[in-house]
C-alpha positions in Angstrom: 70.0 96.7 34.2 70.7 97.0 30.4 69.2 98.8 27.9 66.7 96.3 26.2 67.3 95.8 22.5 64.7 94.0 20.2 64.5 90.3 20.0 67.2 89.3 17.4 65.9 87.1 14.1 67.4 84.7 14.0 67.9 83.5 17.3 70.5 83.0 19.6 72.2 86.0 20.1 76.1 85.9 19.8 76.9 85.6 23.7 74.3 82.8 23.8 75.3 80.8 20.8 78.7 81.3 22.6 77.2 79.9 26.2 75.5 77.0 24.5 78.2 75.8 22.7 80.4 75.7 25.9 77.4 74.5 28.0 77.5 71.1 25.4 81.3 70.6 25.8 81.4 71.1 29.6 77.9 69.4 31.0 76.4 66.6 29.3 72.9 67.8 27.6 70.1 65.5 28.6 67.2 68.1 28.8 64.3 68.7 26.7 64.0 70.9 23.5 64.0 74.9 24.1 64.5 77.9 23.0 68.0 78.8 22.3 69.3 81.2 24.0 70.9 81.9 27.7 69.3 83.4 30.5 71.0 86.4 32.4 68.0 87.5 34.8 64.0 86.9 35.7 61.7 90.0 36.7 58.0 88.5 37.7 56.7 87.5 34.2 59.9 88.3 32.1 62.9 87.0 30.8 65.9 88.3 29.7 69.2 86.9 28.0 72.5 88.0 27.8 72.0 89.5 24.6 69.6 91.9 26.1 66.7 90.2 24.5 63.3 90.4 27.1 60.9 87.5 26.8 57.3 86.8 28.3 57.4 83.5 30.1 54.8 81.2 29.9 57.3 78.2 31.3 57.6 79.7 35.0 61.0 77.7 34.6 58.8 74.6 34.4 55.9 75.2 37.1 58.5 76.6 39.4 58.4 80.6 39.8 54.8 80.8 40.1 55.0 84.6 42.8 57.1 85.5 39.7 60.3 85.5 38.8 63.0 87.2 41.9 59.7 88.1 43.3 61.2 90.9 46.0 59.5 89.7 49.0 61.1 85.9 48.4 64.8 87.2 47.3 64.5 89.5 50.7 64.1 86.5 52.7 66.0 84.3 51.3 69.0 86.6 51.7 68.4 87.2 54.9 68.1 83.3 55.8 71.6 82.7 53.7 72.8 85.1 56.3 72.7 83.0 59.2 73.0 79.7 58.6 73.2 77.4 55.2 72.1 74.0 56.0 71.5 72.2 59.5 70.0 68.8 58.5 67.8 67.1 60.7 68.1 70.0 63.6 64.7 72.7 63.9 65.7 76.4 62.9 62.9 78.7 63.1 62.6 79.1 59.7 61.9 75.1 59.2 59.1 75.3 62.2 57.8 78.1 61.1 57.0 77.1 57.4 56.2 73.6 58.7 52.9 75.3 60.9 52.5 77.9 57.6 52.2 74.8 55.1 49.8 72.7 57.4 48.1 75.8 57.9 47.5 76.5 54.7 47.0 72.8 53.3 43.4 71.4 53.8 42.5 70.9 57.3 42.8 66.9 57.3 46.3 67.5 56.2 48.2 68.2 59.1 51.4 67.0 59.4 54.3 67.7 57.2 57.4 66.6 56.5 59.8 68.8 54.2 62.2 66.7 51.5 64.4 68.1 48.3 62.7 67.7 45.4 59.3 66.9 43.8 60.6 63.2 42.6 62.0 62.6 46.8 58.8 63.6 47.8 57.0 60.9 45.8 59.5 58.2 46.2 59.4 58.4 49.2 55.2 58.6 49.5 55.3 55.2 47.9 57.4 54.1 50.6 55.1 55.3 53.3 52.0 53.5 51.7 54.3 49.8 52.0 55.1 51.0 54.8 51.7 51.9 56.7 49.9 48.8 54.8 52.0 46.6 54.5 51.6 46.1 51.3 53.6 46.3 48.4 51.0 47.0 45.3 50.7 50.4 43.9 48.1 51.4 41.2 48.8 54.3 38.9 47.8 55.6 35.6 48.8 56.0 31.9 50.7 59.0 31.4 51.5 59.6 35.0 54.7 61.5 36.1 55.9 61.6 39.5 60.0 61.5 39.0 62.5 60.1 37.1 64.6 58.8 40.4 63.6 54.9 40.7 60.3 53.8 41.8 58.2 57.0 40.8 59.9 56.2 37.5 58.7 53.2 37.8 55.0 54.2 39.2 54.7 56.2 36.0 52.7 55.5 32.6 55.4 57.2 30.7 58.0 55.0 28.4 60.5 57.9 27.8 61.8 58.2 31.2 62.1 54.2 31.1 63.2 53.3 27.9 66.3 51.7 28.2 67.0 51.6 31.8 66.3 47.7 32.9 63.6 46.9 35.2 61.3 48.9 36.8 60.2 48.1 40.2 57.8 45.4 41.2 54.5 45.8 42.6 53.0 48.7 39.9 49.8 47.9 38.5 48.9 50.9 35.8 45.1 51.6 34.7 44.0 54.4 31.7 43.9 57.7 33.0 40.4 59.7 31.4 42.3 61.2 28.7 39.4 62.1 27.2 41.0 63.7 23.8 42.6 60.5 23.0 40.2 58.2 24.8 41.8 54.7 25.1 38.5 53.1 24.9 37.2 55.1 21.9 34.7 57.0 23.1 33.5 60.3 24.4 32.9 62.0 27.6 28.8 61.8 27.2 28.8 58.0 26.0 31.7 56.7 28.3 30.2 56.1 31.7 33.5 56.5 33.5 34.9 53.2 31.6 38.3 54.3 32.9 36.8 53.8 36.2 35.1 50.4 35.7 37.9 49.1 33.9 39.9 49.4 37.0 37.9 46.8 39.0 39.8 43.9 35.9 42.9 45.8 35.8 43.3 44.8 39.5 41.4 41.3 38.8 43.7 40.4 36.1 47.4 42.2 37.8 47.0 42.1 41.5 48.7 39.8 43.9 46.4 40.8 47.1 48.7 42.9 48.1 47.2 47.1 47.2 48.9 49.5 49.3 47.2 51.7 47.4 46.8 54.2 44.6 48.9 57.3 43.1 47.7 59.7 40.8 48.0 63.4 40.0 44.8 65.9 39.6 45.8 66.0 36.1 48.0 64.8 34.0 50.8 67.0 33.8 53.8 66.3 31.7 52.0 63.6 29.9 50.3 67.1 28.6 48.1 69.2 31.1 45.3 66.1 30.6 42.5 67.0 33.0 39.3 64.5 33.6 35.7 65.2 33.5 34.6 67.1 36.4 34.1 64.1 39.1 36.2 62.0 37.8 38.7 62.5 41.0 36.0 62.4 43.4 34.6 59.0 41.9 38.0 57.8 42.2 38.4 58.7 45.7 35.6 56.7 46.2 36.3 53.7 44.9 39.7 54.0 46.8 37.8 54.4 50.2 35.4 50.9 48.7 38.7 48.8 49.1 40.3 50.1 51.8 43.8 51.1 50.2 45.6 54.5 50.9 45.0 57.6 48.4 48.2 59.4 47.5 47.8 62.4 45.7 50.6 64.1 43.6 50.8 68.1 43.4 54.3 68.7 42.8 53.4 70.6 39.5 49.4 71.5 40.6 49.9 73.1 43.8 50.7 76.5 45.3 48.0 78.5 43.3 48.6 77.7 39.7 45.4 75.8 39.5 43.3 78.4 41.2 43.6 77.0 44.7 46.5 76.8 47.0 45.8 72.9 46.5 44.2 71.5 42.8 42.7 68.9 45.5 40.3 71.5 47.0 38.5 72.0 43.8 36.8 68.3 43.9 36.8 68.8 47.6 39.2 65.4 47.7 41.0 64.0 51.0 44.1 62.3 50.0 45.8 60.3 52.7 49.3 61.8 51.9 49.9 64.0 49.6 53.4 65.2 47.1 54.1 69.4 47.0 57.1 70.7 44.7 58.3 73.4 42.3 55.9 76.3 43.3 56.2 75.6 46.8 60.0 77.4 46.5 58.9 79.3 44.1 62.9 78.6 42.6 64.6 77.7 45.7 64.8 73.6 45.6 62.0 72.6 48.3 59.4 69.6 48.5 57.7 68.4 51.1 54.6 65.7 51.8 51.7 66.3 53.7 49.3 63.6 55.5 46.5 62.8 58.1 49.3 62.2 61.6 48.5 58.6 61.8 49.9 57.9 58.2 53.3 59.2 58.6 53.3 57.9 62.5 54.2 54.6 60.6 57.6 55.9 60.5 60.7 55.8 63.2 63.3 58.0 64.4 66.0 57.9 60.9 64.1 55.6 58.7 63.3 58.3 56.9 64.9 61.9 56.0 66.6 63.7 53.5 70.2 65.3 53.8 68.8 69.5 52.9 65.0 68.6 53.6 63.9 71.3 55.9 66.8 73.2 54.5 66.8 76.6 56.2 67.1 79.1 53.3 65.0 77.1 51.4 62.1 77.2 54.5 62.5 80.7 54.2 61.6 80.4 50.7 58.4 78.4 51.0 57.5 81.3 53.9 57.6 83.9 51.5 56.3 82.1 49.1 52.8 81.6 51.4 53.2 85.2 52.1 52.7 86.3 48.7 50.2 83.8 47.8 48.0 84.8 50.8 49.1 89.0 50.7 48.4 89.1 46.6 45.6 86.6 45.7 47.3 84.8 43.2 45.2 81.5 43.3 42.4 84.1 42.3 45.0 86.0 39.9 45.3 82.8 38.4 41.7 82.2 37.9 41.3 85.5 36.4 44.3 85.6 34.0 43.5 82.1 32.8 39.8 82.8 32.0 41.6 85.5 29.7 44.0 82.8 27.9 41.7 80.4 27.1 39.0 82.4 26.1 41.3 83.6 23.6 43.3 80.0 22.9 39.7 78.6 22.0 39.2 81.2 19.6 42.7 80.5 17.9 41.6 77.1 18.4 38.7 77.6 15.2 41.5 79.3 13.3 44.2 76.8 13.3 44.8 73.5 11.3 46.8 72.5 13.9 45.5 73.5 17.3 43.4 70.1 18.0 42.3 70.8 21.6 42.7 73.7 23.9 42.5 72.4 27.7 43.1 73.5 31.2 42.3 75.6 34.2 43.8 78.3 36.0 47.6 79.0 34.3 47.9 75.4 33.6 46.5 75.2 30.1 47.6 72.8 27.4 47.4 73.7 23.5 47.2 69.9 21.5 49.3 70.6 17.8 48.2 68.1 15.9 48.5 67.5 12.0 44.7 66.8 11.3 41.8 67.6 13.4 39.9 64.6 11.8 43.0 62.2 12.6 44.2 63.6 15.8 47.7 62.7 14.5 50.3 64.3 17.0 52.4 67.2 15.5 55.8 67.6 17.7 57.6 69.1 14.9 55.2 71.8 14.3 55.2 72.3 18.3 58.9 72.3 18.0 58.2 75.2 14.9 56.2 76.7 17.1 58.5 77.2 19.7 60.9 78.8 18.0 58.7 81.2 16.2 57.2 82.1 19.7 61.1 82.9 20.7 61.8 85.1 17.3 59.0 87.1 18.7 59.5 87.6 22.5 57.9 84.7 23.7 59.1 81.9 25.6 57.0 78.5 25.7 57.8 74.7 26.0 56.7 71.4 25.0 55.2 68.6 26.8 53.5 65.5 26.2 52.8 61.7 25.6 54.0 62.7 22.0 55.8 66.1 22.8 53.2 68.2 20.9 51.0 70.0 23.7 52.3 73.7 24.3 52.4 74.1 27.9 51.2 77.0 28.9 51.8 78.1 32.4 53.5 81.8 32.7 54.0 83.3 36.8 51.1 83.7 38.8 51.7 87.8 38.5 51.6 88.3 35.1 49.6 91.4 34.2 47.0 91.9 32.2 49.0 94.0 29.1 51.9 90.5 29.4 48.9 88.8 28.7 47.6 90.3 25.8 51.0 91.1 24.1 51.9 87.2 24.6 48.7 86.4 23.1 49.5 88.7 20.0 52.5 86.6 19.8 51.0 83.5 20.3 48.3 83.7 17.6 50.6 85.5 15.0 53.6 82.7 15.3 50.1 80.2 15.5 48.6 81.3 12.1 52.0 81.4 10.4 52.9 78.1 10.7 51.6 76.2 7.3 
């Protein structure tokens, strides 16, 4: 590897301006707003570019690298899997059976069957379809500021306008509720005074938007790219229970929440909740493009031979991926790492939180935290272009972090599960230092 050089001020760096530029002529830009600079190489908690500049990363590549990045144990068997064979559609390998009884094994106990897909936005599409399906029905409730794809109907199924916007009609049959986004409380309230309105306002939403035809409900533990937005504790569980009242199917999304990140293998375990079928994504590769669903036997017995399957679900190399990926999780404790090094963030965060003008609310659990910018703590007005600042200032200083958001103002903050103690500390040096210049 290169000799590491200092971050350069400005950035990017010559050969990354240079790859940028390119990158805009050749590929047609559509992704979000980042740091700017090109990445040459990962190394558990660590980036570096082709300028030689090394970065702490509190992306994980978007929720994805959470054993790290190139963890050894998952590049080891993913080479060895590329070895033998590439892709072999619907037909069993070993490496598929074996991370299907690894995943159930590891899922909660009412979960198991599984049924391996391509991506986090497959997976849910095609949960939707499997609550029609099994009902009969063709109503599905979900939440403001939901995310669960950007492919057609979990565009659709989703409370944000920004993937939308401008694309035509969205499917039919989506009835959407408040989520208990508690900083920005749609009913005006607070957490002490409130009562669980978002829960009792449900009961008209359905009154005044429902056909009589609920399939059922899909939701994710939290909120995540509407901006890490986590309920009050029971909030899931009281859900869950007015799901089970009217007899509808629970789906729960943990493409981003899963795989340790929250401090459990599943976020679900933490409220102790028993989704019918539920979405897994991102960490479950750990970089390698994997999903799969998971569900009680009689839910996904709905389905026949063909009617419903993906063309590299069950992918071999990518199998091998989501075995190592267990492997690690299990062999290193991260869902405990990730208690632990969380506990250090936002004890920190909250104190930075009392500094800033501009840090409205520090939330999250585990290495899923959210920082709110906002331009007035009395007004709540959203910042995005001081998160934006932010960003960049982070970067300058060996830092990398990104946006997220109803408004694009909450820092996400979710670095690799094996981040150490001293990348903790330095990044929070960085962190509060780029935090208190900003002005």
């Amino acid at each position: 590897m290169r000799k590491v050089v200092s971050v350069a001020t400005p950035l990017p760096g010559p050969k990354s301006k240079e790859l940028i530029a390119r990158w805009g002529k050749a590929e047609a830009k559509t992704t979000g707003f980042q740091a700017p600079i090109a990445v040459e190489r990962g190394m558990g908690a660590r980036i570096l570019d082709v300028d030689g500049n090394l970065f702490i990363d509190w992306t994980s590549g978007v929720l994805v690298t959470n054993v790290g990045h190139c963890h050894p144990t998952l590049v080891a068997k993913v080479q060895e899997a590329s070895t033998k064979i590439l892709n072999a559609y619907e037909y069993p390998t070993e490496y598929r059976v074996l991370a299907a009884e690894e995943l159930v094994k590891a899922a909660p106990k009412h979960l198991d069957t599984c049924f391996f897909l391509s991506t986090g936005g497959e997976a849910t599409d095609a949960m939707m379809r499997i609550m029609k399906r099994k009902t009969g029905n063709f109503e599905i409730i979900s939440f403001f500021g939901g995310f669960h794809g950007r492919n057609y109907a979990p565009a659709s199924a989703g409370g944000m306008a920004k993937i939308k916007k401008g694309f035509g009609p969205t499917m039919p049959g989506v009835i959407r509720s408040p989520f208990a986004y508690c900083y920005r409380c749609p009913f005006n309230t607070t957490p002490e005074k409130c009562g669980n309105l978002c829960l009792e306002f449900l009961d008209d939403v359905v009154a005044a938007n429902s056909a009589g035809s609920l399939a059922g409900v899909i939701t994710e533990p939290y909120l995540g790219t509407a901006g890490f937005i986590f309920p009050p504790e029971g909030w899931m569980r009281s859900l869950e229970k007015w799901i089970r009242e009217k007899g509808i199917l629970f789906a729960l999304d943990e493409v981003q929440s899963a795989f340790g990140r929250g401090g459990k293998v599943f976020f679900m375990e933490w409220e102790g909740l028993t989704p019918d079928i539920a979405s897994a994504g991102k960490g479950i590769g750990s970089g390698i493009t994997q999903s799969a669903l998971l569900a009680r036997p009689d839910v996904l017995s709905c389905l026949g031979r063909g009617e419903l399957s993906s063309t590299a679900g069950g992918n071999p190399v990518a199998c091998a991926a989501t075995l190592a990926v267990l492997e690690i999780l299990r062999e290193e404790d991260l869902a405990n790492r990730a208690l632990k090094a969380g506990g250090i963030i936002l004890q920190r965060l909250h104190k930075l939180q009392e500094k800033s003008p501009y840090l409205g609310d520090v939330r999250g659990r585990g290495l899923v935290i959210g920082m709110e910018m906002v331009a007035d703590k009395k007004t709540k007005e959203p910042a995005p272009k001081l998160a934006q600042e932010l960003v960049l200032r982070c970067a300058d200083k060996g830092l990398l972090i990104g946006t997220v958001g109803l408004y694009g103002n909450v820092m996400r903050v979710a670095p690799p599960l094996v981040i150490t103690d001293d990348e903790i500390e330095e990044s929070l040096d960085i962190m509060e230092e780029a935090l208190l210049s900003l002005g």
